[in-house]
Each structure stands twice: as C-alpha cells, then as structure tokens.
N, C-alpha and C positions, 0 to 999 in steps of 0.2 A: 526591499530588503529591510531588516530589522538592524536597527543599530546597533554593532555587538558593544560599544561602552555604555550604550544606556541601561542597559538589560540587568536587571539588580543583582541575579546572580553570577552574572560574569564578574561584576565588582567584589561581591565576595571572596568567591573564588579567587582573582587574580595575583594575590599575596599572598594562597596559602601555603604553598608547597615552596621550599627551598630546593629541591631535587631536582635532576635532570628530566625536563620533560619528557612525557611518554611517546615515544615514534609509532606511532600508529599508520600500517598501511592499509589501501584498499586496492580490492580488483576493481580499475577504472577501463575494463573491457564496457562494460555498461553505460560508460560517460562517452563514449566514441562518437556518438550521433544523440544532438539533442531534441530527447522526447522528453515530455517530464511526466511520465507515465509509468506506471507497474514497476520494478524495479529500479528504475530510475528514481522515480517520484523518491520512495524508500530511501536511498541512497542516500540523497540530497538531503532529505529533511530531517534526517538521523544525524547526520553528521554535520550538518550548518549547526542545528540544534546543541551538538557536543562542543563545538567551539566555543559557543556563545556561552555554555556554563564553565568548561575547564577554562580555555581562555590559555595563557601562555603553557599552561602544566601540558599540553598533549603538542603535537606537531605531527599536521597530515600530509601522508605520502599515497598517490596513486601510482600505480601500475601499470603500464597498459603497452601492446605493441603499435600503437599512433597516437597525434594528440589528442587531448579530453576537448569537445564541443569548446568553444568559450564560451556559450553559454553557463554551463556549468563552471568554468571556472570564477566568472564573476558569480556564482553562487556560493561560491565557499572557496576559505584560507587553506589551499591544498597547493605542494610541491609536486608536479607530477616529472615521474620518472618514464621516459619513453623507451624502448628499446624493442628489436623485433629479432626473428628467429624463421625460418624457412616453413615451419610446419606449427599451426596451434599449440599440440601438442607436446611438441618441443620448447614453446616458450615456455609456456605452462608448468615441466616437467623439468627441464634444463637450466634454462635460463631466469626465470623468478627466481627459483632459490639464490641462487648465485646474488639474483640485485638485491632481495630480500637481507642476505648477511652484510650486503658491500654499503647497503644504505644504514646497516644497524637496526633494523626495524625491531621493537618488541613484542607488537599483534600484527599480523595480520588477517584481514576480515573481506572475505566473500559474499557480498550482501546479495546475491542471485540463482542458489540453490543448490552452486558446484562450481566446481574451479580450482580447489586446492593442488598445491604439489604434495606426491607423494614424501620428498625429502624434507626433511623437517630442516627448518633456517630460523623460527621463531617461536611463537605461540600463535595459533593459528585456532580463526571462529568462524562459524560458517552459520549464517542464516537460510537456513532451509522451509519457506514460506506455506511450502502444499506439499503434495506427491500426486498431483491431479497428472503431471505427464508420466508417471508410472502407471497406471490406472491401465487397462488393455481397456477399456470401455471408452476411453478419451485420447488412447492413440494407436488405438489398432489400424494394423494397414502399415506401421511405420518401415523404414528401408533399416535394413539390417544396420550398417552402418550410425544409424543415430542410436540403436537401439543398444549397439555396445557402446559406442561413446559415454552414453548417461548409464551403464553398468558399470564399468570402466571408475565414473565419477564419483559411481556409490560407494566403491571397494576403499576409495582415495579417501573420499569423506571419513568415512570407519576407520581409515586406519590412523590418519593423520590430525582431525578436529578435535584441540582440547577441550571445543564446547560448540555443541548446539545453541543456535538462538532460532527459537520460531514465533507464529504471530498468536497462536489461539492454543486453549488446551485442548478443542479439537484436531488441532494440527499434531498438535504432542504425541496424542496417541495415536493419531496412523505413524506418522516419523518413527515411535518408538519401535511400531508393530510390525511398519514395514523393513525397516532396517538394523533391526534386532536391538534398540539400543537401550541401557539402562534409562530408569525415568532422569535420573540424578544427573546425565551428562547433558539433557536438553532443560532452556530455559524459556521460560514464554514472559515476551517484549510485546504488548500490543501496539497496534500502530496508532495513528491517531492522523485528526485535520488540520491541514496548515490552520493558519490564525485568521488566515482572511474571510475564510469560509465563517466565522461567526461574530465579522461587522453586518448591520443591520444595512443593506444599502437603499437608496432613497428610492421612492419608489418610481420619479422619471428615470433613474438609470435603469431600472429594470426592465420598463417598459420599451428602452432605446436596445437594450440586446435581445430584448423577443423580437423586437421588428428587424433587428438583422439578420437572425435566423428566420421569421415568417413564422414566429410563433402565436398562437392563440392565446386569448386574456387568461385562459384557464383551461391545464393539461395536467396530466397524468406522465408523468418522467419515469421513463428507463435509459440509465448511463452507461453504455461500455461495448463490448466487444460481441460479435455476433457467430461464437463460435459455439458448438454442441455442446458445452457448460453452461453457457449462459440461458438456453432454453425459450429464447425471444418466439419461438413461433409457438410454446404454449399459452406465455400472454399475450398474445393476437389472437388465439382462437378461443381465450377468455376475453378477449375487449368485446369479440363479437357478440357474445352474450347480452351487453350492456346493450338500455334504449338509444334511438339516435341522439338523443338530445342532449347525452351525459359529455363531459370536457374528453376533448380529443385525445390520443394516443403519442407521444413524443419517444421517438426510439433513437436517440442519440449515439452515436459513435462510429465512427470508420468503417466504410461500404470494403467488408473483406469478410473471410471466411464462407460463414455460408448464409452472407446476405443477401441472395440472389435467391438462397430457400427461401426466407423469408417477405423479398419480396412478393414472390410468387404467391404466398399463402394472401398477402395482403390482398391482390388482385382478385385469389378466388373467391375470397369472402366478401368484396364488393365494399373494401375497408378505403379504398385510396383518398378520400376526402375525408376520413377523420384518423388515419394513422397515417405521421409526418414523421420521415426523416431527413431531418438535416443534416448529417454526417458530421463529420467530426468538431466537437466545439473548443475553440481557445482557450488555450487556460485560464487565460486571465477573464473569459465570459462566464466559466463554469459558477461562483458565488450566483452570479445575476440567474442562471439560468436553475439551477437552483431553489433559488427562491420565489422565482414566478412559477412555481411548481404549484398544482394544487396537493399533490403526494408525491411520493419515489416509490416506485416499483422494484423489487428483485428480484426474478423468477430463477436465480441461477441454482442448479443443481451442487454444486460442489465449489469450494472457495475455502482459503485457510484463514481467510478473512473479511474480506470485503469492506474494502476501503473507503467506497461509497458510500455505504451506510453511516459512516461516521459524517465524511462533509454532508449527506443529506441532513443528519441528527442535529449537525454544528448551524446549517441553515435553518431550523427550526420547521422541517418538515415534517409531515406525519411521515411514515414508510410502515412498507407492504412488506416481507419476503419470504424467503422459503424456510419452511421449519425442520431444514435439513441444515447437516456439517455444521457452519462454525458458526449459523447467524443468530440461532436462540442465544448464544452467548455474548454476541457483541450486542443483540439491543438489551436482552436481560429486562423483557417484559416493556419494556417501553415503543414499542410497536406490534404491528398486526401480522399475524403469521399463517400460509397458509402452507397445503400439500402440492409442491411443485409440477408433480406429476398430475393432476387431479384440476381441470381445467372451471370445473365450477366451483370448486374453493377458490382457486385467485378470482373470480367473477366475483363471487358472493362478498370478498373483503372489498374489491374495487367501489361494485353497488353502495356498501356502507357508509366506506369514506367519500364516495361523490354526494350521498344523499343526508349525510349527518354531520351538521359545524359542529356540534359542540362538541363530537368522539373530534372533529381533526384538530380543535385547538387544546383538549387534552390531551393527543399523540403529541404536537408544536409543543408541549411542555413537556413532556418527560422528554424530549429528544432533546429538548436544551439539557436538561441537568444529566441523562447518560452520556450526552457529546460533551462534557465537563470532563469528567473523568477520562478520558482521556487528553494526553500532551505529548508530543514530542519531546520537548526537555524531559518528563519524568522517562521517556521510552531512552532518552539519552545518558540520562543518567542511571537506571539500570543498565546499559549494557558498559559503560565506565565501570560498573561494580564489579561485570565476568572481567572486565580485565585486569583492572587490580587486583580480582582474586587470584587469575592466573598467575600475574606477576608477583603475588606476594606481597604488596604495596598497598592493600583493602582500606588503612588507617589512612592515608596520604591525603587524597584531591578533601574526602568527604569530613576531617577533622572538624568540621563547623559543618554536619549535614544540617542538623534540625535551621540552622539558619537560612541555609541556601534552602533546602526543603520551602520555606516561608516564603524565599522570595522566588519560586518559582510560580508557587501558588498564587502569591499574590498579584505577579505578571499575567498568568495564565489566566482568559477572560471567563 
C-alpha cells in the first residue's frame, strides 16, 4: 500500500478545508467477498485513491447487509455500516435510506451499475460502466426474474441518480441512448492502472512467475474472462493461422463460462502444445506476467472500457485489439487494431508483431506515454468535483487545485 502521509497531495490537501468533512457513502455489497476484480478492482482504487488526495475533508461509509472482506478493509480508511433486512430488495429500498439519513451521509455512490433506493436520503451517483448486460445478444436466454430486476434498476437509476459517472464516451453514448438520458447528466471518469503495473521488474522475477505458471520465454497474452464478449475462440482460430514456430498462445483467466467451448476448439485445431491455459493469475503475478509478454491481445467484442489495456500499456507492452466500442479510444492510436469478427485480421496483426522488433518497441513506447495519461488520483479527483458540485461546496477541497494538480503529476510515474 501506498503511504497516505507521504503522498504530496494529501499534504496539501490536508489543511485546506475548515468545514465539516464530506460523509461519503458506498454500496459495500461488492466488497462482501474479496476479488480484486471488475468492480471491485474499480471500487477500491477510486476510493483508496480519494483518501489519499482529500485526506481528513471526506469520511468513508460503506453499506452493506454483512461484513466487507478485510481484505478490503485493510485496503482503504472506510466505517462500514452493517445491517440486514429479510429480502435484497427490501434492504435496498427500505432500509438504506433510513441508514443513509441516520448515518448523515451527503453522497452516496454505487460503483456497480445499479443499486440505488428509489427514496431519496442524499445526493446519490451512480457509475454505470457498460450496458453490455442489456444487450439481448449478451443475455438472451435470461430468467424472467433477473430480467425485471435490472429493469426494475433502470427505472430507480432515472429517477433517482443526480449523476452519472461512466468509463469511456463510448459508454456515454449507449448510457445516454439506451436509457434516454441527457448528455449533461452523465460524466466520463476513465479508469486507469494501479501503480505497480508501471515498476520495471527485474528480469529474474519475471522469469520466477513464468515458471510458476509453465510459461514460455515468449507468448502472446490474452487476460480475462472467457464469456461470449470476450471472443477467445476467434483468437484461437486466428493463432491457428500462425506458423509452428511463432511464441505460444497464453489465454489467462478463470476456467468458467464458456471455457469448455473454447477448449474444445483448442483440441480440434490440434493447438494443445502451443495454446496454454493457466487459469486464474494472482494478482500480485499479474505485473510479472504482464511483462514477460511478447504482446496483449484483445479480441473482445463489447467493453465500456477495458481495463486491461491500460496495465498492458502501463507494462510497456505492445497490444493488439478490437476496433470496435471503446478500445480506439483508450489506446488513441497507440496500438494495433484489428476487425474482431474477421479471423485473418487478428492473424495478420499477430504475424506482424511476432515477426517485427522494431513495430513492437515502437508500440512499448507509445503505450508508456498513452498509460501516462491515465491516474487514479486524477480519476479521483474528478469524481470529488460531481460531488462538490452536487453539494454546492465546488470552491472547497480544490482552493489550491493547480498546486495539488502538480503534485499529483509529479507523484504519478
């Protein structure tokens, strides 16, 4: 963890505001069980991140009907508030408000795409990431039952969220499109990579977490989930394209979904000695593994962001991915894009970047300086702005912004 007194813009901060700190709560339904994955990840790193810049001015309150992991709590300076209620949506609708006025809270924020009470008790934000589970093409088949629930959720969201926050202006514009909303009430926060992700590590470490997974001196990295978004069985039947001789296939992440299709593909293409799965990697391996990358792959179809792409960028890899939804805009030319659908366009980028150093140590450098521009503190400190706006209080934390601005920057590697 990072030391919140060393951090230059906590020091700033920490004497600015005479006022009552701001009670900011969260739905800590997502901290229940710790993954540090997909909204979690988010979660966490948004909000460690806001501590360390406001510092005494804000004070965190979670939510939730059981404890938060301790994992998480040793991740961040949070009160959590426990209480439970016979039915979800009873707590939800009942009973939050109620703890929401009892605790005083002035925001409360849903960082997982739904959740709000319809009764209002505060100022209430909601990060709304994708609409990939609206999508009938991504969850058709679904049981009646979940299907009003997240209708249900929409209706709550609209009527109840002083503000949108989402990750990409591709998101923006389905959000807006799908859920009728003005542009002016959603904000776009990009995400960004922890910090670790863009230490240099030495290269025995690296070589000591490929031998823990059974990695090869040199592969080709796909990271995540192996569900009908992500498209893994079209980059299989573009690796198969590739000669024997080119760096193996590494398809990283949690044997679920529909990894049992993609096994299969693997088998019938007579791939099983050069496409490896190791299933799920630690977090704390992901840097290493990372970087003993020869490239990153993205074959995914639909994403509001893809969060990957940035630790790949922050690790100074080249990367591959689709030049669909929100990825042109997070690399922003600094990687290789191909047509997701369209199995000899990922071949033909793959072919390039295995057979040309000098395109992958030009991609290795624009992906440092794109993975720059992003930060967690700046993504924390714009969402500190919705809510000061909300509150009325816009002049308060950021009275010395351009200073704190500097020492963010100058923190941020």
């Amino acid at each position: 963890m990072i030391d919140k007194g060393s951090h230059p813009a906590s020091a700033l901060l920490s004497d600015v505001s005479t006022e009552t700190p701001i009670r900011i709560g969260l739905d800590g339904r997502i901290l229940l069980h710790y993954e540090m994955r997909g909204f979690a990840r988010y979660t966490v790193e948004l909000f460690r991140a806001m501590k360390e810049i406001a510092g005494a001015n804000i004070d965190l309150y979670s939510f939730s009907p059981g404890p938060i992991a301790p994992e998480f709590l040793v991740e961040l300076e949070i009160k959590p508030v426990v209480f439970q209620a016979r039915r979800e949506i009873l707590w939800e609708q009942i009973e939050l408000p109620k703890r929401l006025r009892q605790t005083r809270i002035d925001v409360f924020h849903v960082t997982a795409n739904r959740g709000l009470p319809y009764r209002s008790a505060c100022k209430y934000v909601l990060t709304c990431h994708d609409i990939i589970d609206r999508l009938p093409e991504y969850c058709g088949g679904e049981h009646w039952r979940g299907s009003w629930r997240k209708k249900y959720a929409d209706f709550v969201s609209r009527h109840s969220a002083d503000k949108y926050i989402t990750v990409s202006n591709f998101s923006k514009q389905d959000i807006c499109r799908f859920h009728r909303l003005s542009s002016d009430r959603v904000v776009v926060i990009y995400n960004a990579a922890n910090r670790r992700f863009y230490e240099i590590l030495p290269a025995e470490q690296i070589a000591c977490i490929r031998g823990k997974y059974a990695l090869p001196p040199e592969y080709f990295l796909f990271l995540g989930g192996f569900d009908k978004k992500k498209n893994v069985g079209a980059l299989v039947e573009a690796f198969a394209q590739l000669p024997n001789g080119s760096p193996q296939l590494v398809l990283a992440g949690e044997h679920k979904w529909d990894f049992a299709d993609v096994t299969q593909k693997i088998s019938a293409l007579r791939l099983c000695s050069r496409v490896l799965c190791p299933g799920q990697i630690a977090d704390e391996d992901l840097p290493a593994i990372y970087q003993g990358a020869l490239a990153f792959v993205h074959p995914s179809r639909y994403e509001g962001f893809g969060l990957q792409l940035v630790e790949a960028m922050a690790s100074r890899l080249p990367v591959l991915a689709s030049e669909t939804a929100s990825f042109p805009e997070v690399l922003d030319g600094s990687g290789l894009l191909f047509d997701p659908e369209d199995r000899d366009s990922i071949a033909r980028q793959m072919a390039r970047i295995a057979g040309d150093p000098t395109l992958r140590s030009a991609l290795a450098e624009k992906s440092r300086q794109r993975a720059s521009l992003f930060s967690w503190h700046k993504a924390a400190e714009q969402t500190l702005r919705v809510y000061l706006e909300l509150l009325n209080r816009s002049d308060e934390i950021f009275q010395n912004h351009n200073h704190v601005a500097a020492a963010i920057s100058e923190w941020h590697p």
